[in-house]
C-alpha positions in Angstrom: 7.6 -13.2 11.2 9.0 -10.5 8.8 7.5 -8.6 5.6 9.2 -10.5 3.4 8.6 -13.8 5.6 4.7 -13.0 5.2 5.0 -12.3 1.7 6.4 -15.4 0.9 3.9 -17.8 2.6 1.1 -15.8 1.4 3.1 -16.5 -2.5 3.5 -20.2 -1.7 -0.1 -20.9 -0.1 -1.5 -19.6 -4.0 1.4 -22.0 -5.5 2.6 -18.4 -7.3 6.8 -18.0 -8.5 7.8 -15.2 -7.3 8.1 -14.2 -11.4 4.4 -14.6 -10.7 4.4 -12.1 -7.8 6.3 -9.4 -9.6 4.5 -9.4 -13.0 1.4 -8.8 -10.7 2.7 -6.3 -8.7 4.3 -4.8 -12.1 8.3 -5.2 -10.0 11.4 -7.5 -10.9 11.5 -10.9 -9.3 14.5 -9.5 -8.0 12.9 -7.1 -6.0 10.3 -10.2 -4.6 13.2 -12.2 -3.7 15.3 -9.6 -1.7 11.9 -8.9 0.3 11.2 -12.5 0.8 14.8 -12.3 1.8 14.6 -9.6 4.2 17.0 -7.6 2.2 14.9 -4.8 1.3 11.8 -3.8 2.4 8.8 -3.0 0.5 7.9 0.3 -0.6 4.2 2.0 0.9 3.0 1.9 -3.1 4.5 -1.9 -3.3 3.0 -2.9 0.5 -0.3 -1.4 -0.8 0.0 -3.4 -3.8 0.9 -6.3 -2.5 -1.8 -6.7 -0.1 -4.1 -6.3 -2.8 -2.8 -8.9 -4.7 -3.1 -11.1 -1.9 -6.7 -9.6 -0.2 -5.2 -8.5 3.2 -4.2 -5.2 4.7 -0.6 -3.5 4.6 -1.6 -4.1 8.6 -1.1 -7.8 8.2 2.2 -7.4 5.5 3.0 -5.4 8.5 3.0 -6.3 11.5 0.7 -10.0 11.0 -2.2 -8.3 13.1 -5.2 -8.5 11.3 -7.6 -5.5 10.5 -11.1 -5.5 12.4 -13.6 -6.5 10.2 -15.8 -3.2 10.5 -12.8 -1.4 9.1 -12.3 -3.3 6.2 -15.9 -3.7 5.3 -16.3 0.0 5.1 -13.7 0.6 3.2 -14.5 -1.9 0.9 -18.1 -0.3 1.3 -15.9 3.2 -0.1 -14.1 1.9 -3.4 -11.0 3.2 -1.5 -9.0 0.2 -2.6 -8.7 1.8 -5.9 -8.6 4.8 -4.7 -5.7 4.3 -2.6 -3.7 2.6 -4.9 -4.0 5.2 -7.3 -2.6 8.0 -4.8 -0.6 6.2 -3.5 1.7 5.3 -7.1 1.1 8.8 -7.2 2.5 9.4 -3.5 5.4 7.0 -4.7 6.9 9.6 -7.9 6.6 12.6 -5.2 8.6 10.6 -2.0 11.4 11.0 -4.7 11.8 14.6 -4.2 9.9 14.7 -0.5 11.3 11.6 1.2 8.4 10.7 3.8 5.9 11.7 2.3 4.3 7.9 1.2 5.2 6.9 4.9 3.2 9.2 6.2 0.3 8.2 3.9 0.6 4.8 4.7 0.6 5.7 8.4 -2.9 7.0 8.1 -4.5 4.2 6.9 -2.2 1.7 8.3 -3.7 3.4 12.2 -6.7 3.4 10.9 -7.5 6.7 10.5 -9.3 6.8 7.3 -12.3 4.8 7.6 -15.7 7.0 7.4 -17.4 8.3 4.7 -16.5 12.0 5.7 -12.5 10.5 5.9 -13.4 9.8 2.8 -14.1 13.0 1.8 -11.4 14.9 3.4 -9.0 12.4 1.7 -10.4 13.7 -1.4 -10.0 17.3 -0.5 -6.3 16.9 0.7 -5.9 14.8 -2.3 -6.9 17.6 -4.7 -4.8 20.1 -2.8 -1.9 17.7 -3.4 -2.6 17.2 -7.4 -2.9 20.8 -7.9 0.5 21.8 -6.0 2.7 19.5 -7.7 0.9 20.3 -10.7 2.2 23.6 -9.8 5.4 22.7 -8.4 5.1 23.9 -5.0 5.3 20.7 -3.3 
């Protein structure tokens, strides 16, 4: 099953329009109905989005393998859901000029890689480092 395939039934299961999707997810309909139509993919920011919308893991919009439990609970245990979101539409304005760069956020967390409180912290760190060098334009 595809991105767009898994979007969809997750849409239809909550008896949502796609018009209903993308004023959620702040997107066209447009946009829904090309990924629903395997047209386009989703952006990282949008896959992020999405699964938050619906309460499972870029992982699952993915690939349709679920998340282990432990790994979700602690990050829920973090606040990173807001967190990430929040970089990551941040992430999204900088792949413009540095194509690759949201992928290779995503990455990180889709692999698991962020899940411990010190992750936590170093995502912070590399997070700061990030806002201050486009802040001074040496990204």
């Amino acid at each position: 099953m595809s991105v767009g395939a898994r979007i969809k039934k997750l849409r239809l299961d909550r008896g949502w329009s796609q018009e209903d999707l993308a004023r959620r997810l702040k997107v066209r309909q447009s946009l829904v109905s090309k990924w629903e139509r395997a047209e386009a993919k989703p952006r990282p920011v949008n896959l992020l989005k999405t699964g938050k919308v619906f309460g499972v893991s870029v992982e699952f919009l993915s690939s349709g393998a679920a998340v282990r439990q432990q790994h979700k609970d602690k990050a829920d245990a973090l606040g990173f859901s807001e967190t990430v979101l929040e970089i990551a539409e941040e992430l999204n304005e900088y792949e413009k000029i540095h194509p690759g760069m949201a992928s290779g956020f995503l990455l990180l967390l889709r692999e698991g890689l962020l899940d411990t409180p010190e992750d936590a912290e170093d995502l912070l760190s590399l997070v700061e480092i990030f806002r201050e060098r486009a802040r001074r334009g040496t990204l």
